[in-house]
C-alpha positions as CSV (number, residue, x, y, z in Angstrom):
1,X,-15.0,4.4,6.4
2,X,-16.1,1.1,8.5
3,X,-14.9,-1.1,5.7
4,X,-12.6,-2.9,8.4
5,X,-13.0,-3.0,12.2
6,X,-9.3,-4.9,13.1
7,X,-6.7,-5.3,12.4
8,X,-3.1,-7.1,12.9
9,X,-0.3,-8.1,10.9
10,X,3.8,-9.6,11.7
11,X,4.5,-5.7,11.9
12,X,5.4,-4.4,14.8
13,X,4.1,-1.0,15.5
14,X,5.0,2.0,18.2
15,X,3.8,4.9,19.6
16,X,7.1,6.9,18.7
17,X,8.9,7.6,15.5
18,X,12.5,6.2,17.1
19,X,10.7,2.9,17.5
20,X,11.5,1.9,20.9
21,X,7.5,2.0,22.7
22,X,5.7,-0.8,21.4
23,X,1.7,-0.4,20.6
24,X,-0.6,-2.7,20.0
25,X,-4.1,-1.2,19.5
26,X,-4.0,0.4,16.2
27,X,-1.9,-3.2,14.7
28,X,-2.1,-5.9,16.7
29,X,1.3,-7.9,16.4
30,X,0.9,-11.7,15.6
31,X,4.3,-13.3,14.5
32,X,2.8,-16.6,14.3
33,X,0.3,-19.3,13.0
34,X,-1.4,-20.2,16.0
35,X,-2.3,-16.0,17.5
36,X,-3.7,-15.2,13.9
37,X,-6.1,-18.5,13.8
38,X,-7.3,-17.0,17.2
39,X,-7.9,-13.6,15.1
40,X,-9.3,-14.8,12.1
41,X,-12.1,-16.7,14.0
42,X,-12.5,-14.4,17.2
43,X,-16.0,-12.6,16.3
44,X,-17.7,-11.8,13.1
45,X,-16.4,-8.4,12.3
46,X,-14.6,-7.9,8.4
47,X,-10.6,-7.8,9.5
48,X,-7.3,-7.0,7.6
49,X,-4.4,-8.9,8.1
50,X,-1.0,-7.4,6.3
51,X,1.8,-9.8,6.0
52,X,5.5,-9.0,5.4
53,X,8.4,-10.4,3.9
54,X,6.5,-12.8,2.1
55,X,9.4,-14.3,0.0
56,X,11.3,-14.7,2.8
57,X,9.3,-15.9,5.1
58,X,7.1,-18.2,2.6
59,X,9.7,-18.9,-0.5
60,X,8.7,-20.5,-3.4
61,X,10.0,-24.0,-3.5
62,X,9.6,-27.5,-5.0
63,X,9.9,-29.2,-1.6
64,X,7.1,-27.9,0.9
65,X,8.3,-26.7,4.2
66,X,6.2,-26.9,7.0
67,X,5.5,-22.9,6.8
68,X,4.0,-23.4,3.2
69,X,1.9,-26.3,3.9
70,X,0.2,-24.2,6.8
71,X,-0.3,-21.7,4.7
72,X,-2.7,-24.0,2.5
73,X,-4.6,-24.7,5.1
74,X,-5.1,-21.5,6.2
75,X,-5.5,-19.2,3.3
76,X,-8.8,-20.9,2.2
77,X,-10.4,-20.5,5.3
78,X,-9.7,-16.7,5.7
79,X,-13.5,-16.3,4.2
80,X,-14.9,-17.8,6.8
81,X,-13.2,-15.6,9.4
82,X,-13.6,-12.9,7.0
83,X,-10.3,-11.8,6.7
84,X,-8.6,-10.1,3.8
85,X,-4.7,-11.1,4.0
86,X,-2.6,-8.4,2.4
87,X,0.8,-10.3,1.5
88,X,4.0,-8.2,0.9
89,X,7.0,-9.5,-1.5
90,X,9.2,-8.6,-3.7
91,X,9.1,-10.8,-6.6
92,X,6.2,-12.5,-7.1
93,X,8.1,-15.5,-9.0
94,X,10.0,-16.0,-5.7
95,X,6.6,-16.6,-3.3
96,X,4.7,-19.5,-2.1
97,X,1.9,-20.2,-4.6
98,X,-0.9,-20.0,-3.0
99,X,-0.6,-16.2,-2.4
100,X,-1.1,-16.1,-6.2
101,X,-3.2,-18.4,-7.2
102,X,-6.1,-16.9,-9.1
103,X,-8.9,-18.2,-6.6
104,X,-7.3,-16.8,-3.5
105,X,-5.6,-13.8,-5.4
106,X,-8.6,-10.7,-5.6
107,X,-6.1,-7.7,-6.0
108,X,-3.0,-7.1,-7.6
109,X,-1.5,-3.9,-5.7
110,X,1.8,-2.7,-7.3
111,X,4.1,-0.2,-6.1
112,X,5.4,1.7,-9.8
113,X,8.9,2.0,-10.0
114,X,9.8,5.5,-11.0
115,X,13.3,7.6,-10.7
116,X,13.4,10.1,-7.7
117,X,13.8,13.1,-9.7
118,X,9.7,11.8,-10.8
119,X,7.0,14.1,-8.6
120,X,5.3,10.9,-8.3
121,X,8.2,8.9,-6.7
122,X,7.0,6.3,-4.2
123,X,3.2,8.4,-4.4
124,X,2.2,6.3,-7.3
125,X,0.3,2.4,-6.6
126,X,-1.4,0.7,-9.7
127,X,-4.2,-1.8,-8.7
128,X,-5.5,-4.5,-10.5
129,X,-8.4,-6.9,-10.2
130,X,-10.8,-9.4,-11.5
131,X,-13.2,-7.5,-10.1
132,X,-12.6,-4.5,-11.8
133,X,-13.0,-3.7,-15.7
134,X,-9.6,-2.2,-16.2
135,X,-6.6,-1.0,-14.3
136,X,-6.6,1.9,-11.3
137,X,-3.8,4.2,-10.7
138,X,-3.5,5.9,-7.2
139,X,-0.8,9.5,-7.5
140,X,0.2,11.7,-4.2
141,X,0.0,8.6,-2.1
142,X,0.9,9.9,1.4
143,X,3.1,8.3,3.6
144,X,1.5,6.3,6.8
145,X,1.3,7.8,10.1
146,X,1.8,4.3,11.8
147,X,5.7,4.4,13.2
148,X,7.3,1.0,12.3
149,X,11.3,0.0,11.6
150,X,11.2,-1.2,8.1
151,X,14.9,-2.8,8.8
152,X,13.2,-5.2,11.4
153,X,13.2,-8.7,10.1
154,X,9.3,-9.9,10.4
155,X,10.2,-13.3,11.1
156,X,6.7,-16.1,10.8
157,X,7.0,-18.8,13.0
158,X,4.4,-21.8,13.6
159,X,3.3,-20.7,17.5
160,X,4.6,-18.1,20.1
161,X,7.6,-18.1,21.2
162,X,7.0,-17.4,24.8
163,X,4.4,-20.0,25.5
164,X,3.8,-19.0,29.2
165,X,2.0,-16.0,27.6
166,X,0.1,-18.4,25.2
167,X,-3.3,-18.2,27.0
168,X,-3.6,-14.4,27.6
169,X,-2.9,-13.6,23.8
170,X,-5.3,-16.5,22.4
171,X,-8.7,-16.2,22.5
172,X,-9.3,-19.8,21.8
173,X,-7.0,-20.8,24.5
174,X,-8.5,-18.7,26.8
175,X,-11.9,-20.0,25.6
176,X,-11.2,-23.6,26.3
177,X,-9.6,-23.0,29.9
178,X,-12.3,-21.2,30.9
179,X,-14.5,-24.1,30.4
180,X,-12.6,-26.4,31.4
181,X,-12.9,-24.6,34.7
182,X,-16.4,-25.2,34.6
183,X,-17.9,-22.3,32.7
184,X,-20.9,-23.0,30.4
185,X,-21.7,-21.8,26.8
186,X,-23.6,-19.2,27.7
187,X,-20.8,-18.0,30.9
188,X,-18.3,-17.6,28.4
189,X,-20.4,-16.1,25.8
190,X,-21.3,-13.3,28.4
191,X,-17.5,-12.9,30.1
192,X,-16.3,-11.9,26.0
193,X,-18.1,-8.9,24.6
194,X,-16.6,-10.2,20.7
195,X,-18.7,-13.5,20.8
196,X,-22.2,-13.1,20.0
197,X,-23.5,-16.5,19.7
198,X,-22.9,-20.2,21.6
199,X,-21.9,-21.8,18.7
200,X,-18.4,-18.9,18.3
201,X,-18.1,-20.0,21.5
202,X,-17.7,-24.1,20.3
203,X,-15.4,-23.3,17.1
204,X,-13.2,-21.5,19.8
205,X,-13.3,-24.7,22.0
206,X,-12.6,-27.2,19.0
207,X,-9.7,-24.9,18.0
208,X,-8.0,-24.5,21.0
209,X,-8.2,-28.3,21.8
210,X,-6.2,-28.7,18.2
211,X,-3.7,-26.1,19.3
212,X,-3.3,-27.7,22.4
213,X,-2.7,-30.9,21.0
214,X,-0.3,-29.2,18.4
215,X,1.4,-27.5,21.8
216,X,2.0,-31.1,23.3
217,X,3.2,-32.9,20.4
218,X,6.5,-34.9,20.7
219,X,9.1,-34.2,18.7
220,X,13.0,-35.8,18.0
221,X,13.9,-32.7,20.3
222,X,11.2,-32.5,23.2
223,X,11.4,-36.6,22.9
224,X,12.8,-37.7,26.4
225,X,15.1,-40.4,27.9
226,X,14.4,-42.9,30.9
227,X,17.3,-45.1,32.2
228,X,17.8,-48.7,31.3
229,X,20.4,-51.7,32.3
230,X,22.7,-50.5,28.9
231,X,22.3,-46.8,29.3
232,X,19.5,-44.9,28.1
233,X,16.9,-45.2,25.9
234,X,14.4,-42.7,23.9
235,X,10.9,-42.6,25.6
């Protein structure tokens, strides 16, 4: 229908029904914080982002882990990378509450519980919105043609975990070593058919100097030692 031109979620997808050839061009896998900044903000085009296990992987607690507090600071700025998140949970009670709060939350989609011996078991989805006047019901929902393992664990993490990779799959690190090899604006612009203007082409600069900075953080565990007359000592 051209309602959304990309797509990616922390679902991995494959070409075969056994699940053992990963694909990436019909859902692009992103597992992490720092790859789905890069999508929200790499071109113009309306995107769709679906993420699972959302009460496992963003729990509703009374002391903030560092996975919710990202979250509220990204979920407001998926408008301005025009991106509709699609978060999957099982108990709404049990999830990070941001993914509910009324001025982020524009649909309600519910999967209605029926016994199997009901034609309309797992075919019937009830959607709500306060957009909408009154409450939709969608029967002889088909089954997706997308092969995924629905025992996989989609585990969220904060950045990739193979970081020699971290370039090629980020656009806005890509962005930001290409010019700080020496490519303008306009060079850039030119080399990445999915930016249209030179100003993309700064947000992607700005960003990937914060994720860079992020990347090079030191931390009680990455935190060195250099020798001294007693021993050692932190750096």
């Amino acid at each position: 229908m051209g309602l959304i031109q990309d797509c990616a979620g922390n679902i991995q997808t494959f070409q075969d029904r056994n699940c053992e050839i990963p694909i990436n061009d019909s859902i692009r896998y992103i597992d992490n914080f720092l790859e789905m900044k890069s999508f929200m903000f790499r071109n113009l085009k309306r995107k769709l982002f679906f993420y699972d296990e959302a009460m496992k992987n963003a729990p509703s607690k009374k002391a903030m882990t560092l996975l919710n507090s990202e979250w509220q600071r990204v979920i407001p700025e998926l408008s301005k990378g025009k991106t509709h998140l699609f978060a999957f949970t099982q108990e709404e009670s049990m999830t990070e509450k941001i993914f509910m709060h009324r001025t982020f939350n524009v649909a309600h989609w519910e999967k209605v519980r029926l016994p199997p011996s009901n034609p309309q078991y797992r075919k019937l989805v009830k959607v709500s919105s306060k957009l909408l006047r009154e409450t939709y019901q969608f029967r002889n929902v088909k089954r997706t043609n997308v092969f995924f393992n629905p025992y996989l664990s989609a585990i969220w993490t904060m950045e990739p975990n193979k970081k020699d990779s971290l370039i090629e799959n980020s656009l806005e690190l890509k962005v930001t070593h290409e010019y700080m090899s020496g490519l303008s604006f306009s060079q850039i612009k030119d080399k990445h058919p999915e930016i249209i203007w030179n100003k993309q082409v700064q947000r992607l600069i700005r960003s990937g100097l914060k994720s860079l900075f992020h990347l090079c953080q030191v931390t009680e565990d990455s935190r060195g030692t250099i020798p001294s007359e007693n021993g050692h000592k932190n750096l």
